[in-house]
C-alpha positions in Angstrom: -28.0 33.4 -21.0 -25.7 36.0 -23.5 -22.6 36.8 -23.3 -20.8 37.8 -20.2 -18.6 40.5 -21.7 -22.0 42.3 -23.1 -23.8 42.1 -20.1 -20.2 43.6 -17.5 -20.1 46.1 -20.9 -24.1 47.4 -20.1 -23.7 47.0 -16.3 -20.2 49.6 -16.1 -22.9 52.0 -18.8 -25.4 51.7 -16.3 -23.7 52.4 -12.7 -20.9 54.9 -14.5 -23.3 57.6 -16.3 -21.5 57.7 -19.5 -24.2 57.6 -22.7 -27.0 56.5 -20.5 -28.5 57.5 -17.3 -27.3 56.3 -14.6 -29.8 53.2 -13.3 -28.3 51.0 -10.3 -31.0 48.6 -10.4 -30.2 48.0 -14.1 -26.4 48.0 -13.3 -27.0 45.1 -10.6 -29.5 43.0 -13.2 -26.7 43.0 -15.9 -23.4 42.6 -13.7 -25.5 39.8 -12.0 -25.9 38.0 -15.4 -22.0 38.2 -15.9 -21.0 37.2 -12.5 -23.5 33.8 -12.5 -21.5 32.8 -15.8 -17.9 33.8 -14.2 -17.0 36.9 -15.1 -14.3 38.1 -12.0 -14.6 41.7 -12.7 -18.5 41.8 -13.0 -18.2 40.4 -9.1 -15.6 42.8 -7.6 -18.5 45.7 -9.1 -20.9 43.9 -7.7 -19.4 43.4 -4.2 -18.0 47.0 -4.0 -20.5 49.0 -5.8 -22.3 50.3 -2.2 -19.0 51.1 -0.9 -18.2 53.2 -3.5 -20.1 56.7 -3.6 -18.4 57.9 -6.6 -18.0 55.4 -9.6 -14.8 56.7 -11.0 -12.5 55.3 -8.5 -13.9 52.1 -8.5 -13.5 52.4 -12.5 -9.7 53.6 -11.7 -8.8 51.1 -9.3 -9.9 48.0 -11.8 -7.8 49.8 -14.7 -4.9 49.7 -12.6 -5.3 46.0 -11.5 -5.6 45.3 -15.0 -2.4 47.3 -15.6 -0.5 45.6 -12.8 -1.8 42.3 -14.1 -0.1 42.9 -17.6 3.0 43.9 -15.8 3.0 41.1 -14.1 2.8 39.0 -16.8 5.2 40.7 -18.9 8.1 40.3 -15.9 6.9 36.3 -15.6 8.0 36.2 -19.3 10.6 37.8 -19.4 11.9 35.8 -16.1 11.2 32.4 -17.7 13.0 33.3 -20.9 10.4 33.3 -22.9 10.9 36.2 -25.3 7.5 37.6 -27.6 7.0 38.2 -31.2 4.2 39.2 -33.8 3.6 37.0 -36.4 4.0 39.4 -39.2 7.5 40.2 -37.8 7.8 36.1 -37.3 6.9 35.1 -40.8 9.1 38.2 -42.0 12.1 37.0 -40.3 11.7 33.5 -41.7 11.4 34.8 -45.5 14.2 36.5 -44.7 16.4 33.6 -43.7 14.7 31.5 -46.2 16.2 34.0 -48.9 19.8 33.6 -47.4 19.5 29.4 -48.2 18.5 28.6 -44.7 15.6 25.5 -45.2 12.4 26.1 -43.5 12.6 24.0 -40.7 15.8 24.7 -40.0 16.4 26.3 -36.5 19.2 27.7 -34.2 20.7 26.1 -31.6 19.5 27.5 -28.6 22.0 29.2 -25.6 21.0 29.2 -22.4 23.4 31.8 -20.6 
């Protein structure tokens, strides 16, 4: 079947004009492949692409649910108390306390305020 991010990729090349012509048909055919294998995004273009008579608000209006989505996400984090860090800053931390005698497995207690 291929992948479903390659196909959304070629569909958004097709209907937006960018380094290719811009070919509805072939837009549909490749959007259509990622929507049967799941692909959300690849169905909201599908469903509004006759509604929309100029591409680049359609393309706008996805980038800022995608934006809103990584808000959101960020806030649900931050709300449950789970708090985010790299690995390479992770790993630096712990070589750091592992310097100052702490053992490897040895952990904080935790305060909940």
């Amino acid at each position: 079947m291929g992948n479903q991010f390659s196909q959304y990729a070629l569909g958004k090349l097709y209907f937006y004009d960018g380094d290719v012509p811009r070919d509805k048909e072939k837009s549909l055919y490749w959007l259509g492949l990622s929507a049967a294998q799941g692909n959300a995004y690849a169905q909201f273009l599908i469903d509004n692409i006759n509604a929309q008579s100029n591409p680049s608000v359609l393309l706008a209006a996805t980038r800022l649910f995608r934006q809103l989505e990584n808000l959101f996400h960020e806030d649900y984090r931050r709300s449950a108390g789970v708090d985010h860090i790299d690995r390479k800053r992770r790993g630096q931390l712990q070589e750091k306390k592992q310097a100052q005698g702490h053992k490897r497995d040895d952990h904080a207690p935790q305060i909940h305020l």
